[in-house]
C-alpha positions as a Markdown table, in Angstrom:
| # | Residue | x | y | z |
|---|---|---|---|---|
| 1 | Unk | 1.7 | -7.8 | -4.3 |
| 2 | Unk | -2.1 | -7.0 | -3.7 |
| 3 | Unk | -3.2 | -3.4 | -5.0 |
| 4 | Unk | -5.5 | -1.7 | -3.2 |
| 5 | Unk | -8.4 | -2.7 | -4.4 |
| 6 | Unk | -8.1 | -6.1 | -4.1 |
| 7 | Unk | -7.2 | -5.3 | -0.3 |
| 8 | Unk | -10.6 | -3.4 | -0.7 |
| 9 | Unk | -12.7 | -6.1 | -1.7 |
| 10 | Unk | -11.2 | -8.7 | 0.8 |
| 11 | Unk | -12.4 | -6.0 | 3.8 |
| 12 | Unk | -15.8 | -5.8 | 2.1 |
| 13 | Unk | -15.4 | -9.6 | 2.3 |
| 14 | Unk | -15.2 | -9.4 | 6.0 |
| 15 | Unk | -17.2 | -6.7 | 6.2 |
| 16 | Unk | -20.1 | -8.4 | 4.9 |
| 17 | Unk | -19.6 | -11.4 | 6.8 |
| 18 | Unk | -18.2 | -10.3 | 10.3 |
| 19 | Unk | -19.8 | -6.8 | 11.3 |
| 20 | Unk | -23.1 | -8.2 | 11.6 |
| 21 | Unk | -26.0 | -5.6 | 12.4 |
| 22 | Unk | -23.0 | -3.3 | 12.3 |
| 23 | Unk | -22.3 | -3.6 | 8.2 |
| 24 | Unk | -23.5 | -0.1 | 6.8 |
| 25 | Unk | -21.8 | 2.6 | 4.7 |
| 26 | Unk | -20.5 | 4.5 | 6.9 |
| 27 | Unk | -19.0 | 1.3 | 8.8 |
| 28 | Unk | -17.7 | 0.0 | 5.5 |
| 29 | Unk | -16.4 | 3.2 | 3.9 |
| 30 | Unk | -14.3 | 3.5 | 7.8 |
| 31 | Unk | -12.5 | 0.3 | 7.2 |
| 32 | Unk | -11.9 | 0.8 | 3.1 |
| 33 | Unk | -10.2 | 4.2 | 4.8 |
| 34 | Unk | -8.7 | 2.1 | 7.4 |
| 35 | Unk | -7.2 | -0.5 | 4.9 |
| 36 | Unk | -5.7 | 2.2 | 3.1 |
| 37 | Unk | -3.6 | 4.0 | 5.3 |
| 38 | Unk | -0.6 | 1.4 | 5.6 |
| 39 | Unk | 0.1 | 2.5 | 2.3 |
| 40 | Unk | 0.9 | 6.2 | 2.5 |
| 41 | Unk | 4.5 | 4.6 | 3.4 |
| 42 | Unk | 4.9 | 4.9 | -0.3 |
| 43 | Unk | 4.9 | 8.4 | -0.2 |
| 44 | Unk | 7.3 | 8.1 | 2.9 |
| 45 | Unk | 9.6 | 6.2 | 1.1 |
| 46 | Unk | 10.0 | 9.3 | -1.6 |
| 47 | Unk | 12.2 | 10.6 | 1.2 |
| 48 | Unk | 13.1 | 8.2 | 3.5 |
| 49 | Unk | 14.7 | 4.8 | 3.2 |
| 50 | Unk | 12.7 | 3.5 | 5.7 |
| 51 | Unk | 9.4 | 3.2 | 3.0 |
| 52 | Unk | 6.6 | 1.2 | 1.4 |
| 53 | Unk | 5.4 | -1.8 | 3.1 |
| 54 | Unk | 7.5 | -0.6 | 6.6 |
| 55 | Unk | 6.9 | 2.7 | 8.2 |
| 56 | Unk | 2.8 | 2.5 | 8.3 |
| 57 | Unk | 2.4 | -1.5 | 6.6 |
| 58 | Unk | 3.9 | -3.0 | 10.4 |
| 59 | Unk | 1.7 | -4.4 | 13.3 |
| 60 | Unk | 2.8 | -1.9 | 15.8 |
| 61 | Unk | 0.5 | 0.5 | 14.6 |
| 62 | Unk | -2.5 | -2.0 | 15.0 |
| 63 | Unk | -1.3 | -3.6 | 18.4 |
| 64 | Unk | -1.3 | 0.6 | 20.1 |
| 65 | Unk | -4.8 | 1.3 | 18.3 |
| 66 | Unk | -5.9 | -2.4 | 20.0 |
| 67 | Unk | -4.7 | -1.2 | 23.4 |
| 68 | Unk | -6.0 | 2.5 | 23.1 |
| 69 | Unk | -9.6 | 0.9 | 22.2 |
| 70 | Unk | -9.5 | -1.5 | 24.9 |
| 71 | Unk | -8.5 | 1.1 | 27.5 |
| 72 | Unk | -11.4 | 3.3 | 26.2 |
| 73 | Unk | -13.9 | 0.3 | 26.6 |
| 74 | Unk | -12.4 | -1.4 | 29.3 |
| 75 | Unk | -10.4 | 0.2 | 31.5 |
| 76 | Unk | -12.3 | 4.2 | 31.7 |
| 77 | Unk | -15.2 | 4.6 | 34.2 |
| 78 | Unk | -16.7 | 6.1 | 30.9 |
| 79 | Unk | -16.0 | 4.6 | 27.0 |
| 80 | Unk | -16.1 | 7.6 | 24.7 |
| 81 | Unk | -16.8 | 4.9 | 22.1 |
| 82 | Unk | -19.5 | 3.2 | 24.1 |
| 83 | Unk | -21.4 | 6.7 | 24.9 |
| 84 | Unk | -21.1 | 8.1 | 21.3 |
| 85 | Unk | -22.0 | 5.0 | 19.3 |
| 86 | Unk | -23.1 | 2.4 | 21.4 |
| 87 | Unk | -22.5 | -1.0 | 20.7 |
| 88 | Unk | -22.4 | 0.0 | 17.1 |
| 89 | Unk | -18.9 | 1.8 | 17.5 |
| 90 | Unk | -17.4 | -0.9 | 19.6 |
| 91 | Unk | -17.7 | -3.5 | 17.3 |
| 92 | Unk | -16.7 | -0.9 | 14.2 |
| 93 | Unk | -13.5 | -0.1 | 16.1 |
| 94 | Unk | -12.7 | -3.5 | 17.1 |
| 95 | Unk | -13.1 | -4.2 | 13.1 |
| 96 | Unk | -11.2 | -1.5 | 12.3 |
| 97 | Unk | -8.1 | -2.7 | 14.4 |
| 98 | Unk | -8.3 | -5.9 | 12.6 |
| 99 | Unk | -8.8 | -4.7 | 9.4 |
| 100 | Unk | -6.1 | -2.6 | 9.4 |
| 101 | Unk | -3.3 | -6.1 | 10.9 |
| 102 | Unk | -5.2 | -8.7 | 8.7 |
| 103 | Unk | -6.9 | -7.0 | 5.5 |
| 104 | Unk | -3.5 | -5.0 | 5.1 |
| 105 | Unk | -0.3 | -5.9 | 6.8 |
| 106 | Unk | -0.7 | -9.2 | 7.0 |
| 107 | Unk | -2.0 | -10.1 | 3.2 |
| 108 | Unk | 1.1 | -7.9 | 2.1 |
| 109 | Unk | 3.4 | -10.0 | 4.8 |
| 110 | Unk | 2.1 | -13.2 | 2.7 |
| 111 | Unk | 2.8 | -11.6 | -0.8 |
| 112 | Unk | 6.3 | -10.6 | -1.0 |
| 113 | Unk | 6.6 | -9.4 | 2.7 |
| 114 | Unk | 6.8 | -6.6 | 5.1 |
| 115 | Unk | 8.4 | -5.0 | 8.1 |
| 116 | Unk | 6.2 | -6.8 | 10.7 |
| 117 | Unk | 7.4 | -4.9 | 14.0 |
| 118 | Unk | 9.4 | -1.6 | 12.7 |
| 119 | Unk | 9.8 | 0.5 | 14.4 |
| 120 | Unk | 10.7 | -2.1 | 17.0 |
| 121 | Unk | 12.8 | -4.2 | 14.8 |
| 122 | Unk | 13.9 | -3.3 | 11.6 |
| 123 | Unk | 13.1 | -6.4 | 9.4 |
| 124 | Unk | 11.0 | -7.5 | 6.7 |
| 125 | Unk | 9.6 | -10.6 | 6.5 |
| 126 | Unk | 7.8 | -12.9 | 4.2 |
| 127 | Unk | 5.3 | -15.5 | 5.8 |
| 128 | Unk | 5.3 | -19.0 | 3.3 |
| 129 | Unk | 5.1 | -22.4 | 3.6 |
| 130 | Unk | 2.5 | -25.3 | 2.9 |
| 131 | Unk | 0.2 | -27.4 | 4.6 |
| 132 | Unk | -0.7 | -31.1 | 3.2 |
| 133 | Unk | -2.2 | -34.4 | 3.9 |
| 134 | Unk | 0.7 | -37.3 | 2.7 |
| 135 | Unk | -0.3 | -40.8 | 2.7 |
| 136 | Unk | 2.9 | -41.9 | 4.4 |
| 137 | Unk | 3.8 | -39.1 | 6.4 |
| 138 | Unk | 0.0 | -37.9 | 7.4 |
| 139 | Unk | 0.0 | -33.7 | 7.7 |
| 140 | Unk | 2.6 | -31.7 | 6.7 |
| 141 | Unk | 3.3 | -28.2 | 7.3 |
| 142 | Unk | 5.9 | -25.5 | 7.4 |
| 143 | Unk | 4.5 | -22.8 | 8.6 |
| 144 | Unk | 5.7 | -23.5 | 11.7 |
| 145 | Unk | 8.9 | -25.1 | 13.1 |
| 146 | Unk | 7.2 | -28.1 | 16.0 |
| 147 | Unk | 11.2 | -28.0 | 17.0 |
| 148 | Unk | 10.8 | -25.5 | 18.5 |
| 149 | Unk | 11.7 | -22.4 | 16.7 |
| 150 | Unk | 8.2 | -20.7 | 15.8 |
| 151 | Unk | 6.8 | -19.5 | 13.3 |
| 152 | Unk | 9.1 | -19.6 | 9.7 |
| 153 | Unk | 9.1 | -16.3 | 8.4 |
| 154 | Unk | 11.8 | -16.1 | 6.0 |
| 155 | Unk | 14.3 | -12.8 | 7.1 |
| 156 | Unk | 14.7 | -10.8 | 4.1 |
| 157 | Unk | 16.6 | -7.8 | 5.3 |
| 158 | Unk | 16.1 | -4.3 | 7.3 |
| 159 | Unk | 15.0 | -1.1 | 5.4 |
| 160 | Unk | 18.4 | 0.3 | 4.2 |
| 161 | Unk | 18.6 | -3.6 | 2.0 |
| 162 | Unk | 14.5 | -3.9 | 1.0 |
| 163 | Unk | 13.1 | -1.0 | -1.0 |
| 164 | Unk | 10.0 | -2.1 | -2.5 |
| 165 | Unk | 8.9 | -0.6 | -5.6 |
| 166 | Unk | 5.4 | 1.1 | -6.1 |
| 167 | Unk | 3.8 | 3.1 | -8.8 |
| 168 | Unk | 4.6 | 6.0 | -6.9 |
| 169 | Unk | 8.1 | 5.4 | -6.5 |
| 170 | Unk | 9.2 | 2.5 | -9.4 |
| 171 | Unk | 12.8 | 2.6 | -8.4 |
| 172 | Unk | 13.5 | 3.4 | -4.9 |
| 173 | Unk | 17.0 | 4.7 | -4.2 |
| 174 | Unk | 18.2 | 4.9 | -8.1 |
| 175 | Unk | 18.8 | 8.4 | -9.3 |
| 176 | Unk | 16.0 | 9.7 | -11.1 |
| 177 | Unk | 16.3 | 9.1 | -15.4 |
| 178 | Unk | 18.1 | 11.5 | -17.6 |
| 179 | Unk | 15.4 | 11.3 | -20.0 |
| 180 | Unk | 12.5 | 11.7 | -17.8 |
| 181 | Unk | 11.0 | 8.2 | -19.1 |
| 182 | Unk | 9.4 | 6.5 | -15.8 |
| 183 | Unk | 7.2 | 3.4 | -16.2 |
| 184 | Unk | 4.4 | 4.0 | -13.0 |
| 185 | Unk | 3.1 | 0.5 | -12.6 |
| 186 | Unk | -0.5 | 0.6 | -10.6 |
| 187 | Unk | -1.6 | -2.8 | -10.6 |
| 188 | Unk | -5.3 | -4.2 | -10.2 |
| 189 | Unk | -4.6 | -7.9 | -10.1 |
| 190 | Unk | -1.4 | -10.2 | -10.7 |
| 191 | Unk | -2.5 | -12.8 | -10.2 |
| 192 | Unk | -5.6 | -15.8 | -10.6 |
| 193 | Unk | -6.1 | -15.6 | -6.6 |
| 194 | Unk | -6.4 | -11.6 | -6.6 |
| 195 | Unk | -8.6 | -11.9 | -9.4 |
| 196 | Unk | -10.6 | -14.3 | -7.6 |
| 197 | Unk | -10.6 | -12.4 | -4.3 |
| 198 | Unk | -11.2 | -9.1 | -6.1 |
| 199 | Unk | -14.7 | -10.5 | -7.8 |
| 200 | Unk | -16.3 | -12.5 | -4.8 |
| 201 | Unk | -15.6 | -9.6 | -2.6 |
| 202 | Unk | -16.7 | -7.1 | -4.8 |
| 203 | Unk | -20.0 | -9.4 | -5.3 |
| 204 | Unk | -20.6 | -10.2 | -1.5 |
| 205 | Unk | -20.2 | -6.7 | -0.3 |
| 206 | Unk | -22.8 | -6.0 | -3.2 |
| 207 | Unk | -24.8 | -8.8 | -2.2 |
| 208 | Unk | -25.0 | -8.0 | 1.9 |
| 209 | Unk | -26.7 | -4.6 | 0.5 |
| 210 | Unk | -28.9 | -5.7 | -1.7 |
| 211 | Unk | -30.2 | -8.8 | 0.4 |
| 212 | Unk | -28.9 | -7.9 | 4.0 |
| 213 | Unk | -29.6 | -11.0 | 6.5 |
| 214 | Unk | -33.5 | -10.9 | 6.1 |
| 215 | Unk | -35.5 | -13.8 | 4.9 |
| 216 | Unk | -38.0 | -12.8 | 2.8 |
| 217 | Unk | -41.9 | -13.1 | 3.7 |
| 218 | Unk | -43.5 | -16.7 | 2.5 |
């Protein structure tokens, strides 16, 4: 499971490259907030069942922000966003939405899951598969079924089955030890892909402020 700060440097990944004339500090320090909000559900899980990686890590939260933003730009005589911070804010909001669907809920969906549409429906999900070229049966994928079932997300139960464990709360559900002795796990990296993600991220969010999009005078 990604910590947060490789779920930081992948949004100062797409910070650097997406926002444009938009990247700043203020912009990027609004999506490394944004980013980390799905995971105050680990605090929620200390007393509810329905917890980490479900009761903030969904997509329902990012789909109403989507539609609140585009009723503010789109469908108001007016955009607040538009009158306060110009084209600026537009794009920084629109960010922001997919920041909070892609850089978060989605990268956890991918690395041992999450409960996509709670409150909607209650059930975690875990997004695998491959996709190859074979020399006898050309590309190959199983992401999703051409049959006509969709997408594969592999059901791995609603909230009262899946408690997943944080450094905050290492073993949801048990009762608490007799002895007091509680292992708090925070991780940085666990694997060779976070590690990787976690260093070019770091290094192109420090690079786009340092050299910015400007060619240098010949």
């Amino acid at each position: 499971m990604p910590s947060l700060v490789v779920h930081y440097a992948f949004v100062g990944l797409l910070a650097a490259t997406v926002l444009g004339a938009a990247f700043d500090r203020r912009s990027l320090a609004l999506s490394l907030v944004v980013v980390t909000v799905p995971d105050v559900d680990a605090f929620i899980g200390l007393v509810s069942s329905v917890g980490h990686r479900a009761a903030t890590t969904n997509l329902v939260i990012p789909a109403v922000a989507g539609v609140l933003v585009a009723v503010d730009l789109y469908a108001r005589e007016e955009s607040a966003i538009r009158q306060r911070w110009g084209a600026y804010g537009v794009r920084v909001a629109w960010f922001c939405v997919v920041v909070y669907a892609v850089g978060h809920v989605f990268m956890d969906a991918i690395t041992g899951g999450a409960n996509l549409l709670w409150p909607l429906h209650d059930q975690f999900y875990e997004i695998s598969g491959r996709l190859e070229l074979s020399s006898q049966r050309g590309v190959v994928q199983t992401f999703v079924d051409l049959d006509g079932s969709g997408p594969t997300f592999d059901a791995m139960g609603d909230s009262s089955e899946v408690q997943m464990s944080t450094g905050v709360d290492p073993d949801p559900g048990a009762e608490p030890s007799s002895d007091g002795s509680v292992d708090r796990i925070f991780p940085i990296v666990r694997s060779g892909w976070q590690l990787f993600v976690l260093v070019v991220g770091t290094l192109a969010t420090a690079a786009r402020f340092v050299v910015g999009y400007e060619l240098p005078d010949e």
